[in-house]
C-alpha positions in Angstrom: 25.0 -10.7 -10.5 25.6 -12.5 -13.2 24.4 -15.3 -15.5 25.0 -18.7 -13.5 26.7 -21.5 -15.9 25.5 -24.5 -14.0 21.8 -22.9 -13.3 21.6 -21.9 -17.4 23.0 -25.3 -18.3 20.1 -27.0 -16.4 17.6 -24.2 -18.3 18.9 -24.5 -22.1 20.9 -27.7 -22.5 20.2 -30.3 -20.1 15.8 -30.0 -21.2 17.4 -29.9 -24.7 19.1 -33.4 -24.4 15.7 -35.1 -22.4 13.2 -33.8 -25.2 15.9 -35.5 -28.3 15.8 -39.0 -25.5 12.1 -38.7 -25.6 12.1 -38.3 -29.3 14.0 -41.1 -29.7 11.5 -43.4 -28.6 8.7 -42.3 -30.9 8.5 -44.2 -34.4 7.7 -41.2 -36.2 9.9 -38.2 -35.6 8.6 -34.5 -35.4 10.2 -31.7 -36.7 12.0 -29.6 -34.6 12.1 -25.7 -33.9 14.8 -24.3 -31.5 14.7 -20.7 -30.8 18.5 -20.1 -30.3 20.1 -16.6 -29.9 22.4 -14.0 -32.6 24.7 -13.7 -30.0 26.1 -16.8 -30.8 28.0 -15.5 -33.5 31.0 -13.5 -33.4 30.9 -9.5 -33.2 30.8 -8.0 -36.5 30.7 -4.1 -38.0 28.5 -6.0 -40.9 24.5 -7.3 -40.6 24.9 -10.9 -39.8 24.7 -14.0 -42.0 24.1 -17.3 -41.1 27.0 -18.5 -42.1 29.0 -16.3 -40.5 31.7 -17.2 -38.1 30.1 -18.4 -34.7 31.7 -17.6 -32.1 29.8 -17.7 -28.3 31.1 -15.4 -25.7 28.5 -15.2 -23.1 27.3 -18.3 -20.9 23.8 -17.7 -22.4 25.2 -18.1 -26.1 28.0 -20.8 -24.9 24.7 -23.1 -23.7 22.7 -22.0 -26.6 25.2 -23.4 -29.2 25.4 -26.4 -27.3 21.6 -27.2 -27.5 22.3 -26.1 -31.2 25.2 -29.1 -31.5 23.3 -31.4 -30.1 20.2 -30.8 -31.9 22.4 -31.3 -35.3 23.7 -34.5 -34.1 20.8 -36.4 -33.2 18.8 -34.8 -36.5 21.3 -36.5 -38.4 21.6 -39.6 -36.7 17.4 -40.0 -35.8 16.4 -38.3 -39.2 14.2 -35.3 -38.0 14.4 -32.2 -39.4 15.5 -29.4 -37.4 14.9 -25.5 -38.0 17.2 -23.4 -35.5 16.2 -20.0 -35.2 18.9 -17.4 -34.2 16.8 -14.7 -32.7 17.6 -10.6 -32.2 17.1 -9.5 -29.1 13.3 -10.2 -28.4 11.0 -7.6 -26.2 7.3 -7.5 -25.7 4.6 -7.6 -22.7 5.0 -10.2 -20.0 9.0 -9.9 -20.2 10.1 -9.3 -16.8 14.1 -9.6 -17.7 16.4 -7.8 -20.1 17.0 -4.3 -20.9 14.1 -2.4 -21.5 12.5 -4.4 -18.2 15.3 -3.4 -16.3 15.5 0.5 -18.0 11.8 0.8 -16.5 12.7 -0.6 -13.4 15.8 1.6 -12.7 13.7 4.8 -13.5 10.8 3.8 -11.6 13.3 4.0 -8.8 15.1 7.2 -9.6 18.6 5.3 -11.1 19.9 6.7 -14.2 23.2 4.7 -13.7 23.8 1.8 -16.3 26.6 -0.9 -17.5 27.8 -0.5 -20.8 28.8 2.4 -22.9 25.5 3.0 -24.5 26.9 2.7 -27.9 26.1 -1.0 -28.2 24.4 -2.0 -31.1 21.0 -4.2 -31.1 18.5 -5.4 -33.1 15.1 -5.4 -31.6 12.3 -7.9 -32.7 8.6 -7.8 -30.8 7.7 -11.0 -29.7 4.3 -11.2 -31.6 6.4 -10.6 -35.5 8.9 -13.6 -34.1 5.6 -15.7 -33.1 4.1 -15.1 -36.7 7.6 -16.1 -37.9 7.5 -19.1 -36.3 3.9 -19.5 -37.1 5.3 -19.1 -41.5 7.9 -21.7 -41.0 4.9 -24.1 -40.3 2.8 -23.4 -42.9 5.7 -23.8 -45.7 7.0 -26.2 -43.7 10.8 -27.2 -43.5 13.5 -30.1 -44.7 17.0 -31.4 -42.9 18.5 -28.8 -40.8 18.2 -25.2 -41.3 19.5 -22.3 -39.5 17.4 -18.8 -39.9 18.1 -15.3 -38.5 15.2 -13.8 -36.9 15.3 -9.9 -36.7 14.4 -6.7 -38.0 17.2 -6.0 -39.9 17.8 -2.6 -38.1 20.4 -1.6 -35.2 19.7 0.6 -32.7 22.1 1.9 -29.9 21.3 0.9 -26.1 21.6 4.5 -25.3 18.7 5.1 -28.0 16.3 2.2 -26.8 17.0 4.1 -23.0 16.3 7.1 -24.2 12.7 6.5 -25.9 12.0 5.0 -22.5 13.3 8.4 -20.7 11.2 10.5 -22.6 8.1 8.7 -22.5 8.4 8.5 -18.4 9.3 12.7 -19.2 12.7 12.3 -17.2 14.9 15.1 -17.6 18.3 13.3 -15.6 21.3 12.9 -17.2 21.9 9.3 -17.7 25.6 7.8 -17.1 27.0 4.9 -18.0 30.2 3.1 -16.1 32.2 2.4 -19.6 32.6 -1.1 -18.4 32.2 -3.9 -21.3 30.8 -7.3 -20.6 31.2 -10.3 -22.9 28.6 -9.6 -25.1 29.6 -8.5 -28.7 29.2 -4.6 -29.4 27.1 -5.0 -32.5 24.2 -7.6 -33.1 21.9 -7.1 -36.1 20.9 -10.0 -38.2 20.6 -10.4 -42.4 16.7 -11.2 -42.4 17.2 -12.2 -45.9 15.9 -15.9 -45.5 13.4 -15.4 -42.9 11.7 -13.0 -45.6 11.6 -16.2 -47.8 9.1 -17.2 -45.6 6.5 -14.3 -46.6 7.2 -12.5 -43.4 8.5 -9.0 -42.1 8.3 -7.7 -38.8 5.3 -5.1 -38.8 5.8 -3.8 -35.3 8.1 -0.2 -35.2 10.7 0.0 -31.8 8.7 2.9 -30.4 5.9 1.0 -30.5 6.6 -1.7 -28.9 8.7 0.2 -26.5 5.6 2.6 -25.6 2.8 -0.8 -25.4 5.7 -2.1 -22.8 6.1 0.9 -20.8 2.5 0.9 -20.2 2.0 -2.4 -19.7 5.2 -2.4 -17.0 3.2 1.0 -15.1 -0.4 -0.8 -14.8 1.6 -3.7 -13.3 3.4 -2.0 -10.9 0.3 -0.5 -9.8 -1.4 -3.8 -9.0 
């Protein structure tokens, strides 16, 4: 099933728009950091920059931009500043959504069937290196309204994310996938170039994280 317009609305915009009414109250303003999504922009062959065209396809992205237009217009108009952070695709313990969630769960169950072709194009970022991030654009510290990337500046293929996950539960099953293609763009991998003006780089390799996960998602299945 798939993503609900009304019920993301009421997750992502609407909680936007009370927080910037609540804000409007206080005499002095806070700065602002909105953790927004890549797939905003449009699909391109190229690592993306943030001033690349932005073009939202999904209902996720289309309510993420949103928040992100709304956010701009009351910075300018209250005078806070605002730091909006386009993020990869984020993974890590405790996620219980997404692909590598839903890859475990599948093969827990004996399903090797999945949408997609396989050959679409992410870039991965563990949770804890986009919590550090965040945790650098405090200490500099941030003016007006800013708009950073967060990645790791690498693709990798769906098919190769489900794969490291295959191995490491030592299935041997052909996986298939049903060709189908959603609205997501094919290729999503971000120019980290600014967020690395922050003295940061992500420190945590795909396989890494992918294996804590796996055995993270195993013990809890157990319980």
């Amino acid at each position: 099933m798939g993503l609900n317009y009304e019920d993301d609305f009421n997750k992502n915009v609407l909680p936007t728009f009370e927080m910037l009414k609540y804000i409007n109250k206080l005499k002095k303003k806070p700065k602002i950091i909105f953790v927004s999504t890549l797939s905003v922009y449009k699909s391109t062959t190229k690592k993306i920059e943030e001033e690349d065209l932005v073009h939202p396809s999904s209902i996720y992205a289309k309510n993420k931009k949103s928040s992100e237009d709304i956010l701009k217009l009351f910075s300018k108009i209250y005078k806070f500043d605002l730091l909006i952070a386009r993020t990869a695709s984020l993974y890590g313990v405790g996620l219980e959504r997404q692909l590598i969630h839903d890859v475990c769960k599948k093969l827990e169950n004996k399903n090797f069937k999945f949408n997609g072709t396989g050959q679409e194009i992410r870039d991965w970022l563990h949770i804890n290196d986009m919590c550090n991030l965040v945790y650098k654009f405090v200490l500099k510290d941030f003016k007006n309204i800013n708009i950073i990337n967060c990645g790791t500046g690498n693709g990798n293929k769906v098919k190769s994310v489900i794969e490291i996950i295959k191995k490491i539960y030592k299935i041997k099953n052909k996986i298939k996938y049903n060709k189908i293609l959603d609205s997501n763009p094919s290729k999503m991998v971000a120019n980290i170039s600014k967020a690395k003006k922050y003295n940061w780089k992500p420190t945590i390799f795909l396989k890494d994280g992918i294996n804590e996960y796996v055995e993270w998602y195993k013990k809890k299945i157990k319980n």
